[in-house]
Phi, psi and omega in degrees: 000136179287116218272172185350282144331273116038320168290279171328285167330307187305310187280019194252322185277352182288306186290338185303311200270354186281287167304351154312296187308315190289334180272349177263349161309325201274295153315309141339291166313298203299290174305333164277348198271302189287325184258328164226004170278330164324317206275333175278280167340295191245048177327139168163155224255355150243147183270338156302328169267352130335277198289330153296347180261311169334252156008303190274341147311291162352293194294319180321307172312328177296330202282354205253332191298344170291311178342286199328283250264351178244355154297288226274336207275343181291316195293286213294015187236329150268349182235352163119181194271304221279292196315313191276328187295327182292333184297332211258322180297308180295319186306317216295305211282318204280316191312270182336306192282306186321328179281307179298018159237003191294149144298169172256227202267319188286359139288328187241342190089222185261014159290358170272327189295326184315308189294294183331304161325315214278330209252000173277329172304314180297322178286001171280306221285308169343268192304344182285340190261342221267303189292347183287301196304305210298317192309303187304330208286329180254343168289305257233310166269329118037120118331155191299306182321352195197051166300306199291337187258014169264314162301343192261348162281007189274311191280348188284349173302287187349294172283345174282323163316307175291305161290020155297282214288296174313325187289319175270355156284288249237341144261016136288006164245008140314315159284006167069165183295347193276336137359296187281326184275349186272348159162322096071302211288321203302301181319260173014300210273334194291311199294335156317313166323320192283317198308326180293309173313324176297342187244350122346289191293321175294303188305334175266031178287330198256117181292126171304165180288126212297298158341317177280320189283321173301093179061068194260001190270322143319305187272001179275160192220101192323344185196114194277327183299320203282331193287293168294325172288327165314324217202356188219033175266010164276323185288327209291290174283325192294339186303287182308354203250341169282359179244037171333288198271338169324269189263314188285298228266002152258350175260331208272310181278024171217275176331281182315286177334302183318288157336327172276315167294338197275309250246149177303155346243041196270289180099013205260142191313151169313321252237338194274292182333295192316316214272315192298301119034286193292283162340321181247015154261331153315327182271345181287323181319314205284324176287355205266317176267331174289002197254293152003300199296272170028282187292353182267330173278309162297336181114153191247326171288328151304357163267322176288337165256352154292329172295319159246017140284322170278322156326307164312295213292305196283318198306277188319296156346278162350312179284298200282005177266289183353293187293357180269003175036028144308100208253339168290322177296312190310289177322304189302325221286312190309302183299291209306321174285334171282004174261308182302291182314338176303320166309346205232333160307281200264004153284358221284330178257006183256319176311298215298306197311306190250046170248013200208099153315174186290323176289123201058033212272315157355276163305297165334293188300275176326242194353299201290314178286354171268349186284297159340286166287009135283319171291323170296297194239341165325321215222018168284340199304304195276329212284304167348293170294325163277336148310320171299287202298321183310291194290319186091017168214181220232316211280359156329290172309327168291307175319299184303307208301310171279007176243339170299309188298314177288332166305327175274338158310293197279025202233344179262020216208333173261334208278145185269153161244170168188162195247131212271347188275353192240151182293162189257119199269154166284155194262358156244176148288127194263173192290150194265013160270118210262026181232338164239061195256158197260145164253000000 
């Protein structure tokens, strides 16, 4: 028999490779989007406002992943975690290859930004179902003792994706740019077709989740959402209120930055960004589980405010180096703010995963982070650019940025935990029809 642990590796690289594919899928639009979609897409005669209509496509997905996280948190919370992580995956790969074949505006007119829309909607609905499922499938087989470091292979997807994505941008602008604007951008998304069959096969690799499999006819709720909003919406906002720099202020240091070094009147070529980019996802990949481990020895919450005090600390610099176009200082500046956010990133699923009993905990988990990364980060990208021009300084952005941090401070510092090893109290009184009474 396979033992605790054994389990727990398994669903922790089943969750590692799945959200790898899914974040690099997610990434890829996010990096085309700062580099050639204004211009394909949102044709005009500024080029800030190119890139502020891009950015807001960006943004669909986000408005659209509380959808995700309350479609797919119904399946995984009623037919189980496995069922819905295969749906989100398939929803995620095909919407991605589709976007590398659309036409653009000088071909179709403005029926090409609609098919963008439609299918950046779809890839919101997708990543809204995906971080919730992947998060339980490794907390969730996890001993108690080492949740945050099981939860932290769900997160290592995150930076491999982005350095899938930044990586494989950044050797296509070996052909320069005009390479990339002439169709070049197309590959990336199209190269999504190999991944799916691969994070298929690992995944129906993977045994549901005991919690869920265990007395699943007690924790299930006939309509999970109703369940949840009933009885778990204070963990639910305290939840959204703890991932400010988790997710928006990781869109502020990647997306945005890019857009920003590249764009007047900093000026520094795609190929240096691209390459700094890659680079500093690599070192949070080398960094996201040992920092994870930590959080198991240290408290996952005392990781998180280390993360984000440092996060502040590195951010800024960062912003304020660019124009000196000092390109070792660029490198340095990146990886060090993607090593601090790996603190606020890789306690990030085991906090969310046990702030929720098990019942509806699926929707709960899903609702809060896709609600959380609408509200954080859909729209930093965009808020971010438009803070420049309005104000004429970066330290606007430095501003937001540090006030994102403190919101999450104090909102991590109120989120309750609980523990899957203790019988589970009820969180109502429960009903005297005893066919939905929660055990």
């Amino acid at each position: 028999m396979t033992s605790t642990h054994g389990r727990a590796r398994r669903a922790g690289v089943a969750a590692f490779v799945g959200t790898t594919i899914e974040w690099y899928d997610f990434y890829i639009y996010a990096t085309a989007a700062a580099l050639v979609f204004g211009p394909l897409f949102f044709p005009s005669e500024d080029p800030l406002a190119e890139t502020a209509a891009a950015f807001a496509t960006f943004a669909v997905a986000f408005v659209v992943r509380p959808l995700g996280g309350i479609l797919f948190g119904h399946i995984g919370d009623r037919l189980g975690r496995r069922v819905s992580l295969v749906v989100t995956l398939l929803l995620m790969g095909v919407s991605t290859v589709l976007v590398g074949c659309l036409p653009t505006y000088a071909d179709v007119g403005a029926v090409a930004p609609i098919l963008l829309i439609a299918l950046r909607a779809l890839q919101g609905l997708a990543v809204g179902g995906e971080w919730g499922g992947a998060v339980l499938m490794s907390v969730e087989h996890a001993p108690e003792r080492s949740k945050t470091f099981y939860g932290g292979f769900t997160q290592l997807g995150n930076p491999a994706g982005a350095l899938l994505a930044s990586g494989i941008f950044a050797l296509m602008s070996r052909g320069g740019e005009d390479f990339i604007r002439d169709g070049g951008w197309r590959i990336p998304f199209l190269l999504s077709v190999v991944l799916i069959g691969v994070g298929l096969w690992v995944r129906f690799r993977v045994e549901e989740s005991p919690v869920f499999s265990e007395n699943v006819e007690g924790r299930k709720q006939s309509i999970p959402l109703a369940f949840a909003l009933r009885t778990n919406w204070l963990p639910i906002l305290l939840a959204i209120g703890l991932l400010p720099v988790s997710t928006g202020g990781y869109y502020l240091a990647t997306t945005f930055a890019t857009a920003y070094a590249t764009g007047e009147p900093i000026l520094l070529s795609e190929q240096l960004v691209l390459d700094a980019m890659t680079v500093a996802s690599l070192v949070e990949f080398l960094v996201t589980l040992p920092v994870a481990w930590l959080g198991d020895r240290w408290g996952r919450k005392n990781v998180m405010y280390i993360g984000l005090a440092t996060s502040v600390l590195t951010f800024a610099p960062f912003l304020l180096a660019m124009p000196g176009r000092n390109e070792p200082l660029v490198f340095l500046l990146a990886s060090l703010v993607r090593v601090a956010m790996s603190g606020t990133y890789a306690p990030v699923a085991a906090i969310l995963a046990q702030m929720f009993r098990p019942q509806a905990r699926y929707t709960s988990v899903a609702l809060s982070y896709g609600v959380g990364a609408a509200v954080w980060a859909g729209f930093s990208p965009w808020f971010a650019t438009r803070l420049v021009a309005w104000t004429g300084s970066v330290w606007s952005v430095i501003a937001l940025f540090t006030a994102m941090a403190v919101v999450a401070g104090i909102c991590t510092r109120l989120a309750p935990q609980h523990s899957d090893d203790t019988p589970a109290t009820p969180a109502v009184t429960p009903p005297t029809d005893t066919t939905n009474r929660i055990r």
